[in-house]
Structure formats: structure tokens, C-alpha cells
C-alpha positions as CSV (number, residue, x, y, z in Angstrom):
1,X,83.1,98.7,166.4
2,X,84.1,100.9,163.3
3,X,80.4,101.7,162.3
4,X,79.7,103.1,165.4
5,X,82.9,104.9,165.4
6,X,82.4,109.0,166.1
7,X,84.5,109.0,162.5
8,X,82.1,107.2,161.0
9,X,79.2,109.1,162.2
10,X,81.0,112.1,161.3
11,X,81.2,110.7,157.4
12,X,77.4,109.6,157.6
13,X,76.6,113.1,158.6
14,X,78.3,114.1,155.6
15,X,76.4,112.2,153.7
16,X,73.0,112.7,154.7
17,X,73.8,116.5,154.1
18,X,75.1,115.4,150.3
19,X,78.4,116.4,151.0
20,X,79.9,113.2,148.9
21,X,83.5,114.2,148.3
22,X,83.6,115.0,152.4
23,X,82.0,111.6,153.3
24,X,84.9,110.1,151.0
25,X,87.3,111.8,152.8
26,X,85.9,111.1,156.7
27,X,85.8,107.4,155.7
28,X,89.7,107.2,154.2
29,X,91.2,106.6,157.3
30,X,88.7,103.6,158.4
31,X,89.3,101.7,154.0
32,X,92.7,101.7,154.7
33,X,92.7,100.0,157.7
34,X,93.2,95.8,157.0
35,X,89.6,95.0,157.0
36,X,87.1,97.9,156.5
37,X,83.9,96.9,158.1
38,X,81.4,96.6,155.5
39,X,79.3,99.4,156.2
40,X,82.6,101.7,155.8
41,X,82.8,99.7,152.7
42,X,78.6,100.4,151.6
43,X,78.7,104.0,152.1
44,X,81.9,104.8,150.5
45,X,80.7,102.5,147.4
46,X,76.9,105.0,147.9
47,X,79.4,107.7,147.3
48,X,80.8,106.9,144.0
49,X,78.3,105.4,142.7
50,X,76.7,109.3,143.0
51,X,79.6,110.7,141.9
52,X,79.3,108.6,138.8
53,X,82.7,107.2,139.8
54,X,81.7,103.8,138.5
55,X,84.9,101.9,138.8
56,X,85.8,102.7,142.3
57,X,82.1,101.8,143.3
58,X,82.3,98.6,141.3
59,X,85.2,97.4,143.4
60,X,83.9,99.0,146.4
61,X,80.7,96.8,146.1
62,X,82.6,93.6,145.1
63,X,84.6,94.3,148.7
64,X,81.1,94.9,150.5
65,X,79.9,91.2,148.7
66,X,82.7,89.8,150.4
67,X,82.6,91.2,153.9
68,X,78.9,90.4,153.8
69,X,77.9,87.0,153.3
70,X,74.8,87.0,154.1
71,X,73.9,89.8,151.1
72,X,77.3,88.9,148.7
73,X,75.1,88.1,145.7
74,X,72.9,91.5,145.7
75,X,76.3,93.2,145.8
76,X,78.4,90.7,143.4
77,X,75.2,92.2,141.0
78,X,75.5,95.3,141.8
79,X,79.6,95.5,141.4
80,X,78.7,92.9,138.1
81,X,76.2,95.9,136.6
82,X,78.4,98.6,137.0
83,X,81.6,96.5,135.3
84,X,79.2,96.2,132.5
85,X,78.5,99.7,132.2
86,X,82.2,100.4,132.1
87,X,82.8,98.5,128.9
88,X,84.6,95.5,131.4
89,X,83.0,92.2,131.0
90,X,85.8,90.1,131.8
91,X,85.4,91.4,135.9
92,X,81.3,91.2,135.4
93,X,81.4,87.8,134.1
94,X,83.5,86.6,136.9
95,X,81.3,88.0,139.0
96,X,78.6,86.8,137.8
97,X,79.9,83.0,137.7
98,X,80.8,83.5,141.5
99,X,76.7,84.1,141.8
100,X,76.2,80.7,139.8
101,X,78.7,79.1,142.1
102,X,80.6,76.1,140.9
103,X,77.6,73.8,140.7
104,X,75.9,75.8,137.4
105,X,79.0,75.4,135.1
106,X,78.3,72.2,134.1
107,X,75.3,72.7,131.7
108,X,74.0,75.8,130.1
109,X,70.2,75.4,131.1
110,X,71.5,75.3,134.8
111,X,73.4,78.4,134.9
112,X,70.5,80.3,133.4
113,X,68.0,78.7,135.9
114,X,70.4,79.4,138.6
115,X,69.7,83.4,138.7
116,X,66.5,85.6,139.3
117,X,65.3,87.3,136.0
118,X,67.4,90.6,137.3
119,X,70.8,88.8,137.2
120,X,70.1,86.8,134.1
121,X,69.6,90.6,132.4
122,X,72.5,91.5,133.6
123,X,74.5,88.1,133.3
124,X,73.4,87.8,129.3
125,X,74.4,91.7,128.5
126,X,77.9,90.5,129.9
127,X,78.3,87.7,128.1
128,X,77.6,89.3,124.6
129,X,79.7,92.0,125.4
130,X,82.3,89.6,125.5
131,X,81.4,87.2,122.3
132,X,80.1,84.3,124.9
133,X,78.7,83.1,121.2
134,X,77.8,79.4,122.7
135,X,76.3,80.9,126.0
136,X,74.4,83.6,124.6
137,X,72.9,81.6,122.1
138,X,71.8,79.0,124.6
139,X,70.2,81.8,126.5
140,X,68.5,83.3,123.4
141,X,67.1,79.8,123.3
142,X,65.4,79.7,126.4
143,X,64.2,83.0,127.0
144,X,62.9,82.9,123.1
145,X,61.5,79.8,124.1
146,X,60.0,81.7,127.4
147,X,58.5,84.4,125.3
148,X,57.1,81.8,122.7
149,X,54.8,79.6,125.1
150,X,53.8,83.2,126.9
151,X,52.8,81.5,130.6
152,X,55.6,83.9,132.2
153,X,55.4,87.2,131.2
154,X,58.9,87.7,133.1
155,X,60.5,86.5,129.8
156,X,59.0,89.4,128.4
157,X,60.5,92.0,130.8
158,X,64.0,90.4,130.7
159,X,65.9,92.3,128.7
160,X,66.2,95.9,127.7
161,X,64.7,96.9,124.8
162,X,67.8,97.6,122.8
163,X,69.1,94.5,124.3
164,X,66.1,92.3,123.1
165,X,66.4,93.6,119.7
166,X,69.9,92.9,119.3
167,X,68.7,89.1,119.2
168,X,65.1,88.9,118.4
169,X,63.5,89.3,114.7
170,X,60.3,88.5,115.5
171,X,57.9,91.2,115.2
172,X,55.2,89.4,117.1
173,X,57.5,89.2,120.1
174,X,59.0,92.4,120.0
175,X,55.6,93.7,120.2
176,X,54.6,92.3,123.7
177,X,57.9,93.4,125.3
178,X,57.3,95.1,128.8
179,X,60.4,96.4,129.5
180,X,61.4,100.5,129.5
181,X,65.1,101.6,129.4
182,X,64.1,104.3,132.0
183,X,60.6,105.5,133.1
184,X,57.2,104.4,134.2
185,X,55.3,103.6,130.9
186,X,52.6,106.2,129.6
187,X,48.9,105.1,130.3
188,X,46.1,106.1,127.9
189,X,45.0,109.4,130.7
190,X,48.1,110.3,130.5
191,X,48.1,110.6,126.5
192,X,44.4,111.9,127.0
193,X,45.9,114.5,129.2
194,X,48.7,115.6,126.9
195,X,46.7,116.1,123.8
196,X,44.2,117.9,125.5
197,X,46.9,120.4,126.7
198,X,46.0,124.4,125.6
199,X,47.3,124.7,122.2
200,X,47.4,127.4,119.4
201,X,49.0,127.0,115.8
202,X,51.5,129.6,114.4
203,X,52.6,130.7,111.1
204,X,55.3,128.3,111.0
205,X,55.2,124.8,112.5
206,X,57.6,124.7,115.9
207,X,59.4,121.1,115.9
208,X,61.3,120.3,118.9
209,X,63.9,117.8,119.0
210,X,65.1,116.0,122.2
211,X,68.1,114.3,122.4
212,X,71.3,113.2,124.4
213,X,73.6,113.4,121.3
214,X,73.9,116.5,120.4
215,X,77.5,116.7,119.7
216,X,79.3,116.9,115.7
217,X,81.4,113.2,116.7
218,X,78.1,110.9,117.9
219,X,76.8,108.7,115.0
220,X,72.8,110.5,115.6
221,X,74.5,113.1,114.7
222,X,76.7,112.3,112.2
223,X,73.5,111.5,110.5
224,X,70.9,113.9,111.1
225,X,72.8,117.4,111.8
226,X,72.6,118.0,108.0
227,X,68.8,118.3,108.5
228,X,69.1,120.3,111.9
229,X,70.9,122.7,109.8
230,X,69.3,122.7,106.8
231,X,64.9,123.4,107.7
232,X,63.1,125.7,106.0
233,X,63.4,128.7,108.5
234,X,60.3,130.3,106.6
235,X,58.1,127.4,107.7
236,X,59.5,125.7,110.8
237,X,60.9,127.6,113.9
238,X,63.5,125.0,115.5
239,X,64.3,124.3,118.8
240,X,66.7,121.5,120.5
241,X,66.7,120.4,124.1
242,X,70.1,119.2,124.9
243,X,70.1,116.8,127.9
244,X,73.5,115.6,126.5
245,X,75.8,114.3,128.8
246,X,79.4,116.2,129.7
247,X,81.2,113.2,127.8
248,X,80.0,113.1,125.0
249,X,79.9,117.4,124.3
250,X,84.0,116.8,124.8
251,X,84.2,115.0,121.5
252,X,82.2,117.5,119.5
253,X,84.5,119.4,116.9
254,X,82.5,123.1,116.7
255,X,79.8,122.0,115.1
256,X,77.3,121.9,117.9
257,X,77.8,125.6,118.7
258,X,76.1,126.6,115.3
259,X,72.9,123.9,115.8
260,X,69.9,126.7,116.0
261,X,68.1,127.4,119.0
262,X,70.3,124.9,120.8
263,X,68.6,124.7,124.4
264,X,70.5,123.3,127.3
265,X,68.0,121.0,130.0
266,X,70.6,118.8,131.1
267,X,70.5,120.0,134.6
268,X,67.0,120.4,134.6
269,X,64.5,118.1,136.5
270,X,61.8,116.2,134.9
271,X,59.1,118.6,136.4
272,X,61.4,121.9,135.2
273,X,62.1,121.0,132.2
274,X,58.7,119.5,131.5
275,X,57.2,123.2,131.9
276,X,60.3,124.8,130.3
277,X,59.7,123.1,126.7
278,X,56.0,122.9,126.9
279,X,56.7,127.4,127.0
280,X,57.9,127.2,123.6
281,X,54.2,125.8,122.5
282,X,55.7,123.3,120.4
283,X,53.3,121.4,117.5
284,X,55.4,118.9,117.7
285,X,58.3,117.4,119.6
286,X,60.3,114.9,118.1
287,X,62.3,112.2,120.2
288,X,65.5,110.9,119.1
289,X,66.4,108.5,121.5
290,X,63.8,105.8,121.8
291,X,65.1,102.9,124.4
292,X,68.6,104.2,124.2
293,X,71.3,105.6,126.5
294,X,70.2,108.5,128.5
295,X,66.7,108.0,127.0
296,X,64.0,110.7,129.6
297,X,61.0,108.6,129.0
298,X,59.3,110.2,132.6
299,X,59.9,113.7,130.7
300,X,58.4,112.6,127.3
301,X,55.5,110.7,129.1
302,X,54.7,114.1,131.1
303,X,53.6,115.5,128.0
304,X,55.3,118.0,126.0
305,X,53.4,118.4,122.4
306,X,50.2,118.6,121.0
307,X,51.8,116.0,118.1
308,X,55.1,113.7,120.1
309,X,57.0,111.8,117.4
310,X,59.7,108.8,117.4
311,X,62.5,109.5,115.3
312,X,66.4,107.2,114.4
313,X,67.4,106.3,117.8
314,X,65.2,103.5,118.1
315,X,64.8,100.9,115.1
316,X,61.1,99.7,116.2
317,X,58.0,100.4,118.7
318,X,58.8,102.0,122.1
319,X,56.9,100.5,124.6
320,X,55.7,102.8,127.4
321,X,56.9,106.1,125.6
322,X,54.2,108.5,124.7
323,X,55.0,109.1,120.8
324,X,51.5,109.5,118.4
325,X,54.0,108.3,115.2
326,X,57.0,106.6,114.9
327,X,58.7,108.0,111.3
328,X,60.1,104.9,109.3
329,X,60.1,103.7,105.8
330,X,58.0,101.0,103.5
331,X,60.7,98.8,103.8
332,X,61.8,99.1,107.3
333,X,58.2,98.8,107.8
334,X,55.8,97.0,105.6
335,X,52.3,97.1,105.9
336,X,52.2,93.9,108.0
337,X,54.6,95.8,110.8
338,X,51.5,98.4,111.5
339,X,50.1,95.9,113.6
340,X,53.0,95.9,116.0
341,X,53.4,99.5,116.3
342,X,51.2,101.9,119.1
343,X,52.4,104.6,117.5
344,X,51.0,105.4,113.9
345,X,53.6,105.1,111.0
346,X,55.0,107.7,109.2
347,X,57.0,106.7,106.5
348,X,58.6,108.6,104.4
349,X,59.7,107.7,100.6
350,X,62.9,106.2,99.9
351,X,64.4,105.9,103.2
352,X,63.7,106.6,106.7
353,X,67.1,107.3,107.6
354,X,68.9,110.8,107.2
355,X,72.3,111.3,105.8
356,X,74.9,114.4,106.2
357,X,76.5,115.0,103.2
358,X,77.9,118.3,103.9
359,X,79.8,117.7,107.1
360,X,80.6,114.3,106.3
361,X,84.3,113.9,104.5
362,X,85.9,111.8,102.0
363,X,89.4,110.9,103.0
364,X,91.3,109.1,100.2
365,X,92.0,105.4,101.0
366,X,94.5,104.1,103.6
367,X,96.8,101.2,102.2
368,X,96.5,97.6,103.2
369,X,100.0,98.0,104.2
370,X,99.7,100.3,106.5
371,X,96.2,98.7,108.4
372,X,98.4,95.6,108.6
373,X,95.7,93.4,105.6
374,X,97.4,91.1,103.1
375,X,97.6,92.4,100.1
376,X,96.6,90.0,98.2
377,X,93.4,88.7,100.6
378,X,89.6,89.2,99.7
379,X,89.0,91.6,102.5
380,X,85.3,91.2,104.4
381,X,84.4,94.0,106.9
382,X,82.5,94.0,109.8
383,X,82.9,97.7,111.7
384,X,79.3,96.9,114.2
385,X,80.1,96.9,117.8
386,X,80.5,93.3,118.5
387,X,77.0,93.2,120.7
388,X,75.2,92.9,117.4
389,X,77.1,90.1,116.4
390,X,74.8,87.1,117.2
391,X,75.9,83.2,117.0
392,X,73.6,83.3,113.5
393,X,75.9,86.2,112.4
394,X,79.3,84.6,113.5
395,X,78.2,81.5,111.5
396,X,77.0,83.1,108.8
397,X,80.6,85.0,108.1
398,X,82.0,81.2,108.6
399,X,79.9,80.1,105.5
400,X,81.5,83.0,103.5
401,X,84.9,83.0,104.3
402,X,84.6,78.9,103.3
403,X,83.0,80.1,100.3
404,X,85.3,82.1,99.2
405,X,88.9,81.5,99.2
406,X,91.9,83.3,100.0
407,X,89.4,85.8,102.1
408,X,89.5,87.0,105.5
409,X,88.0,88.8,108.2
410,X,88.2,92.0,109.5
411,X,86.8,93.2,112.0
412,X,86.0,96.0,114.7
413,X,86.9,93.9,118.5
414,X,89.2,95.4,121.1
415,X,89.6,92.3,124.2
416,X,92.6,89.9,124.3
417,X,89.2,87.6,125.9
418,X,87.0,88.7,123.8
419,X,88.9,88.2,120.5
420,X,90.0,84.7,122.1
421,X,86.1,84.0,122.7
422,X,85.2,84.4,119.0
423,X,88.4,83.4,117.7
424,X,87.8,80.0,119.5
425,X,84.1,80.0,118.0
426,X,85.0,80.2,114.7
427,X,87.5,77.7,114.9
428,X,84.7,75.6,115.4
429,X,82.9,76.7,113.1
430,X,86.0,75.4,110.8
431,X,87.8,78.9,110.7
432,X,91.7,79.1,111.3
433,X,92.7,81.9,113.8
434,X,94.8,83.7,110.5
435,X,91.9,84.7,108.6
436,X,90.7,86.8,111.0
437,X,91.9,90.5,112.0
438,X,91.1,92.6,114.7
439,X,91.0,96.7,115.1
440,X,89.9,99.2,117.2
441,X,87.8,102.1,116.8
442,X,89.3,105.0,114.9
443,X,88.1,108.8,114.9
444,X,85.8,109.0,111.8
445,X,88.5,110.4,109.2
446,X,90.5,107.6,109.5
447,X,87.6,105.2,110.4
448,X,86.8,106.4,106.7
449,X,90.1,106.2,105.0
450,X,90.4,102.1,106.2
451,X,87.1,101.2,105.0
452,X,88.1,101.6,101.3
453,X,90.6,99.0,101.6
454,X,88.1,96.5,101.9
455,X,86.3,94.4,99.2
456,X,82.9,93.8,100.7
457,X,81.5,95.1,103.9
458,X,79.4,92.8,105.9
459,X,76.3,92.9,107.6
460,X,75.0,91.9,111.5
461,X,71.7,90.0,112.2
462,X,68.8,90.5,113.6
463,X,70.2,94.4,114.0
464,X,71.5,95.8,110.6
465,X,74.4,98.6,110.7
466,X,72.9,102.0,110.7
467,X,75.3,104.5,110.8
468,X,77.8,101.7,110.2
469,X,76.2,100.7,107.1
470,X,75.8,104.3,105.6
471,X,79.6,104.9,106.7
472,X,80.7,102.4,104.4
473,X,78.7,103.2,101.6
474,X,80.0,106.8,101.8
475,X,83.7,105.3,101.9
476,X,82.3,103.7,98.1
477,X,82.6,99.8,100.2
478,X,79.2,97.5,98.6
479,X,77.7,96.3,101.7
480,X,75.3,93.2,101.6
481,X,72.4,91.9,103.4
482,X,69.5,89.6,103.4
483,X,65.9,90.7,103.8
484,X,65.4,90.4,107.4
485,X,61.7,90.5,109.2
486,X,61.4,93.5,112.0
487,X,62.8,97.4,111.6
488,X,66.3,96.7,112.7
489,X,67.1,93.8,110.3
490,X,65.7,95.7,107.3
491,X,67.5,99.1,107.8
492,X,70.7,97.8,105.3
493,X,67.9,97.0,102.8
494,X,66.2,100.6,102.9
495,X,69.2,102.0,102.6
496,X,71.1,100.1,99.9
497,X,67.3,100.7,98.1
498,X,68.2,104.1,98.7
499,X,71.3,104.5,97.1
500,X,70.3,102.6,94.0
501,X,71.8,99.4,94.1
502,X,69.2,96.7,95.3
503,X,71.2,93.5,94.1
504,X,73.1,93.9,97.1
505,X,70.2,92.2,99.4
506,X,69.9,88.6,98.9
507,X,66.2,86.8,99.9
508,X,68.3,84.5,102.3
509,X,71.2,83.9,104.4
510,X,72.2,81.1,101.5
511,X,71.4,83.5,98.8
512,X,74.0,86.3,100.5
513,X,76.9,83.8,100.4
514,X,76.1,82.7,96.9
515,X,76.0,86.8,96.1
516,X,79.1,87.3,98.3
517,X,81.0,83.7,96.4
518,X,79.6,85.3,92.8
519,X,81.3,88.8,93.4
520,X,85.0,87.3,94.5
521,X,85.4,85.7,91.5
522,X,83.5,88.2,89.2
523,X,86.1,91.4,90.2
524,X,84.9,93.1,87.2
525,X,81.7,92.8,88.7
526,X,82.3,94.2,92.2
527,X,84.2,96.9,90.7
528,X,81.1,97.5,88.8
529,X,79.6,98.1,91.4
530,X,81.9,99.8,93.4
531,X,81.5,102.4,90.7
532,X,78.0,103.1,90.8
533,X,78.4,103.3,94.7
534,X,80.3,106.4,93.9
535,X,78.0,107.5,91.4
536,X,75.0,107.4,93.1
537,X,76.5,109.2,96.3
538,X,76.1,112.2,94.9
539,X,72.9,112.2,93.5
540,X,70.7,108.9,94.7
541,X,68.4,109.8,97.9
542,X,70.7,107.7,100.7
543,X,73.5,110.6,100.8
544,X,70.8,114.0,99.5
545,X,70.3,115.9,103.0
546,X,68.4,118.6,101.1
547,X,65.5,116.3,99.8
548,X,65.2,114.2,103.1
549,X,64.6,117.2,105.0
550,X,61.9,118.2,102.5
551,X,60.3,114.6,102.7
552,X,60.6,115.2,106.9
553,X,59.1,118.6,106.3
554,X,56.2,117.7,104.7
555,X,55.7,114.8,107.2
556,X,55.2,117.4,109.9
557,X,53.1,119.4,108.1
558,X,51.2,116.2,107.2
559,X,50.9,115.5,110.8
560,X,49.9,119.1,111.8
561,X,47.2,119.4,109.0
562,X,45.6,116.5,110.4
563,X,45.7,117.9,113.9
564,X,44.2,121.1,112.1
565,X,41.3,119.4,110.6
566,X,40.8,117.5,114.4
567,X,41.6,114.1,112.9
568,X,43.7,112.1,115.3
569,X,46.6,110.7,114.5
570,X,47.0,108.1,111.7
571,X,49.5,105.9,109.3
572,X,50.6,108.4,107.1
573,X,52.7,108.0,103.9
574,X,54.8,110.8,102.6
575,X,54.9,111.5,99.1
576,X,58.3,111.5,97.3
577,X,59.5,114.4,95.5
578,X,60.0,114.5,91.4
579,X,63.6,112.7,90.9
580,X,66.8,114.9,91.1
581,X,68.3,115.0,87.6
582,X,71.7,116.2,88.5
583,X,74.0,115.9,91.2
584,X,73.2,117.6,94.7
585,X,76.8,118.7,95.1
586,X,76.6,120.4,91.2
């Protein structure tokens, strides 16, 4: 029998002493032979899934699911994750389907019903990777449904975080969601613990920020390194703990290297680099990933500040992670929202959201000609990554490209399948296949450049653009939106507020399409518009770095003052700054 093979004990030996690359090379022989056993199969799929080799492991674990029958559906999952990971939902989804087995595929309800609440995570992330609009929105259904009545609380732990906000706009909900990203959640000892920590106030306020984007290309960053580089160095001493991954530094351009005090814990443990950053004595440490990617909730939770803050990677409340305030805006977060929150709002004036508008070019516009648009079309854009776009959304753009004719659609969505799937549901939503037109992601130049040949940018629902939204504002493209009812579907208000030009959010999906109908035939109007969007780039508050990191400045020093004075945390508004009078780039 292979797996008791003396060359298969020798590659388990090399395994249990770590030695990955030598295991893969022990077991070689034995996967090329006709039929690997399965265990062959396991432990070589163990290895790359350590090595981070995802791909090989996914297929690896797929071969295991069937040379095991009796456990193919763990592994089918496990091969089903790990193809979702890699950005290829076509081979999850199969996989997933094989799990249903033929029986499900008849009605919606059934397929859902026919997986554990682990698979049906996994199962709905695939299909709205790949535009499974009907599907998805079926599954919405039922697990809002879930959440609604309240009997199971599983319906609250079945998604993600970011996932669950992708889809849900109900504050009320997103509030008694149980599920972390990564991490055991913090308990109230473990706060207790953290804030009673030995602590002693400087001359100038120590922020640290921790993050897994520090690099020039990542849209955090793209944002906020403006503000990294711009603090007051006579009041704040700066530090940055870089946990970012090896990926994502390739991108960067030079930039990083200049970011001050630029501190690298990526190789770091939890424990070490829980005791490295609490050396620096921080007053305050600022997280900037919330329930996102690479997110090291088990570090923040040990207890690294007196003062622990939320910050822009997260657009809402982060259950489980140990943050005393979570900055936002009155918009993004009206009085009502501080109900929902465990962390105390700060909100700063204006707009939450940061802006670079030093670092950030202004490429002139690329032709229609050349991006392959008709000349003569009304142009909507959509540049969000195609997992905000719910069924609601997709219908919504429906109603406007009937409500406005001669316009198309186009749109960021890379897929033969996936373009297929949402070509096929707006077809039924009465949308012929030739108004609509596909890209791909572009470096940020020329990502730039394309957005001014546009007429009107479009927004996603429940989760507004971010970075996507300011990116097409800086390219001079009017974006609009309707008043939404959480963080994430309000961020295109606060920052359209921002830059001065508030007729561009409508009270209601019917009222956008009216607004969106009214500008195609008024040009004069939209280029109206289209001018002031220039205007107010260079002066309104959206796009002036310098006075949002004075409004984030004297948050922290809000926030330490009150510390100072032994008041715990609290909501806390900051003050806005007299109105510029002339242009920030005079």
C-alpha cells in the first residue's frame, strides 16, 4: 500500500519537521503514478496549501474529494474555498453544485437548504463573484429572511462581515452580526485589561497606524498617504506597522520608502509584535483595516493603546475588534447610527474620507475611439468590482439605460461566464447584449485617462464606491447616488457633499433615474456640472489633504484630552475649520 510505503514515510517525516518543499519532492514519484492514493494526495495538497500555493492545493484537494468518497464533500469545500480565493469562480461553483448533487438544481430554496451554513458562505461568495444575480438574490432573501425572524442566530454568523455588507443596508441587522474576518472577538476584561495598561503622555501625541496596504498602488493608500505624509511633526510623532503582504509591496512605485517611521511586523507573531508596538507607548493606535483582507484582529484585541481607533478600511461597526471609536462623518453616520456602533463615533466635518491630492495625477482624457465606446452613445460608468453589484443594482442600471436613450453601459467585468451571467440578466431585465461594454482593470493613469470619456458615473447598492467614487470625481466624471441607510451606502453622499455638489444624490432609486433622464437631455446642464466638478477639486474639502489632516489631528487630540481629564471615551464631533478662500494648489 503506497501510504505505508518507506517513500512515503520518508515525505511525512519531512513534513512533520516543516520541511515542505522536501515533502513535495519525496511524494512526486508516488502523484505521478495513475492513481495516487489519497493520503499521497492529502499531504501534498497540506503542503501547498502552507506554501500559499493555492492553485496547486485547490486541485490537489479536488483529486483527494475524489479518491475519498466517504469525505468528497469536506474536500470539494475545501478545493471550492481556495478557487474562490484565487479570483476563479467558474471551478468553485462547479464544485460547489457537485456538493448540491443533481437533486438541488431544480429550485433555489433547495440548493440553499441543501448545504451546512459553512458551504452556503462559501457557495454565496462564489456565486456573486460570478454575477449569479438570480441566485444570489434568492439567497439574500432567505438568509435576510433568517436574520429578520432572529430564532437562528446561524443566519447571523453566515457571512463575512464585508461580505454581509455588500448586500445588507439595514443597520439593525448589521448590528447583531457575529461573524469576525479573523480572530476571537474582544470581551469587556480584555478591553478592561488594555486600558488599564501603564501609560504616560508625551509632548506630542504618538499615533500608530496598522495596516496591510502600505504600498503607493493600493486604493487605502491611494487615499490616505497624503495624510501619512503630511502630520504636524511638532505635535504627533508617527509610527506605521507594516504587516503588508509580499504582493502587494511589488506594486508600490517609491512611495512607501519615504512613509515616516515605516515599521516592518509582517513576520512577527501576534505575541511579538503585540510587545514590539506596545514599546513605542502609543496614545493611540489607529486600525485601518476593519473586517478586511489580512485584517490581525487577535493582535489588535491583545491590546496595543491606551486610545485604539477604527479608521477607512471598514465602512461600519467591527464586531469583536477592540476599537474605543470608529472615525466617520454626520452623513455616513447620523445620529440614529450611534445606536449600532460599540465603538463611540468620531466624526469629523465634511467628510470622513481622506483624499491625496498631491500624489494623485490628472492624465488628460483617453478618446472613445481608442476604449472602443461609440461616439455618439450616452456613456454610464460603473468601475466597482462586480461583488458590489447586487440584483437591486443591476436593475436599477436597467431602469436608466431605458430611460435614457441611445445610452449604454460600461463597465469594469473581466469572465467570458461572468459577463455572459449578467449579460443574460439584463436581457431580462429588457437590455440588448449591445448596450453593454466590458473592461478590465487598468493601472491608475490610464484607469484615470478612460474615466473622462464617460458622461455619468454610476453608483453600486447597498455598498457605495469609495475610492472608486473619489477616482471619478478627480477624473471631473458627476457621479450619482441615492441616500442610502447604513455607512457603506451613504459614503457617495458624504463625499459628493464634500465636493460641493449635493444635487447629485437623489432621495430614491426613482428619483436617481429621473436625475440621471434630466441630465441626458439637459447637456448644457451636465456640462455645468462637469465644470464645477473641476472647480471645486481644487479647493472644496473632498480633494484638500491639508485640512483633513488638520480635522484628523484635532480628533486625536480630542480623544487624548478626554483621556487626560479621565473621561472615557465618548461620541465626539470635530469641529470644522474656517472655509478655505482660495485654491489649495495656489
Amino acid at each position: 500500500m503506497v501510504a505505508s510505503s518507506p517513500a512515503f514515510a520518508k515525505a511525512l517525516q519531512a513534513y512533520q519537521r516543516g520541511e515542505l518543499q522536501n515533502c513535495l519532492d519525496q511524494l512526486g514519484p508516488l502523484l505521478r503514478r495513475q492513481a495516487p492514493d489519497a493520503n499521497v494526495l492529502l499531504v501534498a495538497a497540506q503542503c501547498h496549501t502552507k506554501l500559499d500555493q493555492k492553485l496547486e492545493a485547490a486541485r490537489l484537494y479536488a483529486r483527494v474529494a475524489d479518491a475519498q468518497p466517504a469525505n468528497r464533500r469536506m474536500f470539494q469545500l475545501l478545493a471550492a474555498r481556495l478557487y474562490s480565493q484565487l479570483d476563479m469562480a467558474e471551478q468553485g461553483l462547479a464544485l460547489m453544485r457537485q456538493i448540491a448533487g443533481p437533486d438541488a438544481g431544480g429550485q433555489k430554496d433547495a440548493l440553499f437548504q441543501s448545504f451546512d451554513m459553512e458551504e452556503n458562505k462559501t457557495f454565496r461568495r462564489l456565486l456573486r463573484s460570478q454575477l449569479c444575480l438570480d441566485e444570489i438574490e434568492a439567497s439574500d432573501t432567505w438568509v435576510r429572511h433568517g436574520a429578520e425572524v432572529g430564532t437562528d442566530p446561524a443566519f447571523l454568523t453566515m457571512d463575512d462581515p464585508y461580505d454581509h455588507m455588500l448586500w445588507c443596508e439595514q443597520e439593525e441587522i448589521n448590528s447583531r452580526q457575529m461573524k469576525m474576518a479573523a480572530g476571537k472577538p474582544f470581551t469587556a476584561e480584555s478591553r478592561r485589561n488594555r486600558r488599564a495598561l501603564p501609560h504616560r503622555f508625551g509632548d506630542k501625541i504618538r499615533v500608530g497606524y496598522l495596516s496591510s496596504d502600505f504600498a503607493d498602488q493600493h486604493p487605502t493608500m491611494r487615499l490616505f498617504q497624503g495624510v501619512l505624509l503630511g502630520h504636524d511633526s511638532s505635535k504627533f510623532e508617527i509610527h506605521l506597522f507594516c504587516h503588508t503582504p509580499e504582493d502587494i509591496r511589488a506594486q508600490d512605485h517609491g512611495l512607501r520608502r519615504t512613509y515616516p517611521n515605516l515599521h516592518d511586523i509582517l513576520a512577527m507573531d501576534d505575541a511579538t509584535a503585540r510587545d514590539f508596538i506596545r514599546s513605542f507607548d502609543l496614545d493611540i493606535l489607529v486600525d485601518l483595516k476593519g473586517h478586511t483582507r489580512d485584517v490581525r484582529a487577535d493582535l489588535i484585541n491583545s491590546g496595543l493603546a491606551r486610545i485604539q481607533v477604527a479608521y477607512l478600511g471598514f465602512p461600519g461597526s467591527a464586531y469583536g475588534i477592540d476599537c474605543d471609536y470608529a472615525i466617520s462623518d454626520p452623513i455616513v453616520t447620523p445620529d440614529r447610527s450611534k445606536a449600532f456602533y460599540h465603538e463611540k463615533l468620531c466624526r469629523l466635518p465634511e467628510t470622513y474620507q481622506a483624499n491625496d491630492n498631491v500624489h494623485r495625477p490628472l492624465p488628460p482624457p483617453a478618446s472613445r475611439a481608442a476604449l472602443g465606446l461609440p461616439e455618439d452613445a450616452f456613456v454610464l460608468a460603473s468601475f466597482n468590482m462586480v461583488r458590489k453589484i447586487t440584483p437591486q443594482t443591476a436593475r436599477l442600471w436597467a431602469r436608466l439605460l431605458k430611460a435614457i436613450p441611445g445610452s449604454v453601459l460600461w463597465m469594469l467585468c473581466s469572465g467570458k461566464q461572468r459577463q455572459a451571467n449578467f449579460t443574460a440578466f439584463m436581457a431580462g431585465c429588457g437590455i440588448e447584449p449591445e448596450r453593454l461594454f466590458f473592461t478590465v482593470a487598468e493601472s491608475y493613469i490610464p484607469h484615470i485617462a478612460r474615466l473622462q470619456a464617460a458622461d455619468l458615473g454610476l453608483d453600486t447598492h447597498p455598498y457605495n464606491g469609495h475610492t472608486t467614487t473619489s477616482d471619478k470625481l478627480w477624473a471631473g466624471l458627476p457621479v450619482i447616488t441615492f441616500k442610502g441607510s447604513n455607512f457603506a451606502s451613504r459614503v457617495s453622499e458624504s463625499l459628493l457633499t464634500a465636493l460641493g455638489v449635493p444635487q447629485l444624490v437623489a432621495e430614491t432609486p426613482d428619483a436617481m433615474v429621473d436625475l440621471a433622464a434630466e441630465l441626458a437631455r439637459d447637456r448644457a446642464t451636465l456640462a455645468a456640472l462637469r465644470q464645477r466638478i473641476a472647480e471645486n477639486r481644487l479647493h472644496a474639502p473632498l480633494f484638500d489633504t491639508a485640512r483633513f489632516t488638520q480635522h484628523l489631528e484635532r480628533a486625536f487630540e480630542m480623544m487624548v484630552e478626554r483621556e487626560k481629564a479621565g473621561l472615557e471615551p465618548d461620541h465626539i464631533d470635530v469641529p470644522a475649520l474656517a472655509p478655505r478662500l482660495t485654491s489649495f494648489r495656489a
